[in-house]
C-alpha positions in Angstrom: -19.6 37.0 28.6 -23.1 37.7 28.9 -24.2 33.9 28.1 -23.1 32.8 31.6 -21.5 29.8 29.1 -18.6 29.3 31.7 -19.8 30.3 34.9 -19.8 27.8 37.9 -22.9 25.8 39.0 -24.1 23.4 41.6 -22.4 20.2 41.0 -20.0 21.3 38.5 -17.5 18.5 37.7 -14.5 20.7 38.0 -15.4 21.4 41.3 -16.6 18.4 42.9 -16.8 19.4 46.1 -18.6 22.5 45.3 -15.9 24.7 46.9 -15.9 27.5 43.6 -12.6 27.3 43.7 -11.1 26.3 39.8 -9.2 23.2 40.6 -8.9 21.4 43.5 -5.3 20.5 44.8 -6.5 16.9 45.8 -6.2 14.6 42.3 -9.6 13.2 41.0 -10.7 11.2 38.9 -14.6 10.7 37.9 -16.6 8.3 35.3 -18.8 9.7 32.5 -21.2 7.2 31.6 -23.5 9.1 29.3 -22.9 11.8 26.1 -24.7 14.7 28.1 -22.1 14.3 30.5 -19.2 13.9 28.2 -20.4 16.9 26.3 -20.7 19.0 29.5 -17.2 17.9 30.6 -15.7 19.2 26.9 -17.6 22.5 27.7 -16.2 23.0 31.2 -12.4 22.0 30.6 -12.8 24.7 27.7 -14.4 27.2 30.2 -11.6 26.3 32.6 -8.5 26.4 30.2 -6.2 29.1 31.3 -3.0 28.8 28.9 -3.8 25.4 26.5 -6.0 23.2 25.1 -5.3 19.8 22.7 -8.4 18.2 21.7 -8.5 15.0 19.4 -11.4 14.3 19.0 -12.0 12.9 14.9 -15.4 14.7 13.8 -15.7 16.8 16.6 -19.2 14.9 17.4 -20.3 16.5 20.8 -22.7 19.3 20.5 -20.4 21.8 22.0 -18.2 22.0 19.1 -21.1 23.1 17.0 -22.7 25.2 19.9 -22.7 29.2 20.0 -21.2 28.5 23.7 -17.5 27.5 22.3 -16.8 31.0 21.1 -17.3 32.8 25.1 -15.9 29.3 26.2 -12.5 30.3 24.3 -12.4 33.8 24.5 -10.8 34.5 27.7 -7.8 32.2 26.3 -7.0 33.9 23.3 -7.6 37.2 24.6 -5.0 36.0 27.4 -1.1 35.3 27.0 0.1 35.3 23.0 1.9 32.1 24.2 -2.1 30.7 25.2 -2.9 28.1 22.1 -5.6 25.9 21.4 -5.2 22.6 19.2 -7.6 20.4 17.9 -6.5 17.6 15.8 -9.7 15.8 13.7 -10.0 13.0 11.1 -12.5 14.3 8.4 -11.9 18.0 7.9 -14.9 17.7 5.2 -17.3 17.0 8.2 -16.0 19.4 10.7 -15.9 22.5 8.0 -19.8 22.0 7.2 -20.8 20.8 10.7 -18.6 23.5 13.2 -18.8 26.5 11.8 -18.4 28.6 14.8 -14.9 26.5 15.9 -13.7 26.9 11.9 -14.5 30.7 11.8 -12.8 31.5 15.2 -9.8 29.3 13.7 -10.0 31.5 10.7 -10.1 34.6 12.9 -7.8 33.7 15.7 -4.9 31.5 13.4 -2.2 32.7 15.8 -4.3 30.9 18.5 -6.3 28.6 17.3 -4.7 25.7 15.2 -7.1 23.0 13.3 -4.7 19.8 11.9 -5.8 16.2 10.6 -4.3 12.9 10.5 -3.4 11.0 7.9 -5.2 8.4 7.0 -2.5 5.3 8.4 -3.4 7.4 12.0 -6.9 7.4 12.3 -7.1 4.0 14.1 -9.9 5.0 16.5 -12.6 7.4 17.4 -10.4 8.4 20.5 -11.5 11.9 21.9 -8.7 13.0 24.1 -8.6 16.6 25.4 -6.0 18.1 28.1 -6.8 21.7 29.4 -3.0 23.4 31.3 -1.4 20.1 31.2 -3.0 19.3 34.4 -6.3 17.8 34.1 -8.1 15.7 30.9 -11.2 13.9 29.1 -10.3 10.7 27.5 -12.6 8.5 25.8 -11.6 5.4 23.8 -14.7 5.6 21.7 -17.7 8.1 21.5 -19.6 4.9 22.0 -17.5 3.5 25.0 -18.2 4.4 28.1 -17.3 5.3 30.8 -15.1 8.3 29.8 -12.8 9.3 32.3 -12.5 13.2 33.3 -8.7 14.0 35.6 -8.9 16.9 37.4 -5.4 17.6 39.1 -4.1 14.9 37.7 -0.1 15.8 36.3 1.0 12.4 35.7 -1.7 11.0 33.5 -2.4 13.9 31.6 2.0 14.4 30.8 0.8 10.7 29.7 -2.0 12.3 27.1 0.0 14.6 26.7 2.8 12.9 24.9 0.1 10.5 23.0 -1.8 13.8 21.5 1.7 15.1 20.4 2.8 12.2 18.7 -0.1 12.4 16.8 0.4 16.3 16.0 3.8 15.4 14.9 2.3 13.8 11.8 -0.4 15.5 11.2 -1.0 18.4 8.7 -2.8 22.2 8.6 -6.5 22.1 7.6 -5.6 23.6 4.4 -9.3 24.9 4.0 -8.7 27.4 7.0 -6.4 29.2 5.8 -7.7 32.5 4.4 -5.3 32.7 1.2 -5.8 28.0 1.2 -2.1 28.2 0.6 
């Protein structure tokens, strides 16, 4: 990675207490109260993913998800573990196919790893962007114009809690049919 897109800085949020150290084994819990913070909190759960990632987020609105950063943010996790996945469940595939081309093209690259599903339309109650990285620590925002967002890091029992709400909505979701090479 020659970008330096995921290496640690000074005040990183996934190491608040500047330790270098990944995670820390103390459960946190910090407030986002602006976009530029949200947006660098989506970059570094993606930097810091080891074996998962489930993002909802509908448009995929953040500037990461558009950025040439998010293809050295995932590639140490699909170059990992074949079990290693990442899912992103969206509302308007339309929008995110002409807006994130870098995310649709690894998608289309990487389909073992990387799957792309939207909701039905009876599901898309909210602009909700949810993301858990390892089942262990989370971004949730109950609107991408509702602060403050909250970012878990350590935190087991509230991101099983996301957890189980992302995959409720994965259960009735459906395959961006556009990504698929053959659109079968």
């Amino acid at each position: 990675m020659t970008s330096g897109v995921c290496q640690p800085q000074t005040g990183d949020t996934m190491d608040p207490d500047n330790t270098g150290s990944d995670y820390t084994d103390e459960t946190r819990i910090l407030s986002l109260n602006s976009p530029a913070q949200v947006d660098d909190a989506v970059r570094k759960l993606f930097c810091h993913a080891k074996h998962c990632l489930y993002v909802r987020a509908p448009n995929l609105d953040f500037p990461f998800f558009s950025s040439k950063d998010i293809a050295p943010a995932i590639a140490p996790l699909i170059r990992g573990d074949l079990r290693n996945h990442v899912y992103v469940l969206i509302d308007d595939e339309k929008h995110v196919l002409n807006k994130c081309g870098r995310l649709v093209e690894l998608a289309r690259k990487f389909s073992s790893y990387i799957k792309i599903h939207k909701l039905p339309l009876e599901y898309r109650e909210n602009e909700e962007l949810l993301i858990v990285a390892d089942r262990s620590s989370y971004l949730h925002m109950a609107s991408k114009h509702q602060f403050p967002a909250s970012l878990g890091v350590a935190v087991p029992a509230r991101t099983r809690q996301l957890l189980y709400r992302f995959n409720q909505l994965w259960e009735r979701s459906e395959p961006v049919r556009e990504l698929s090479t053959l659109g079968l």
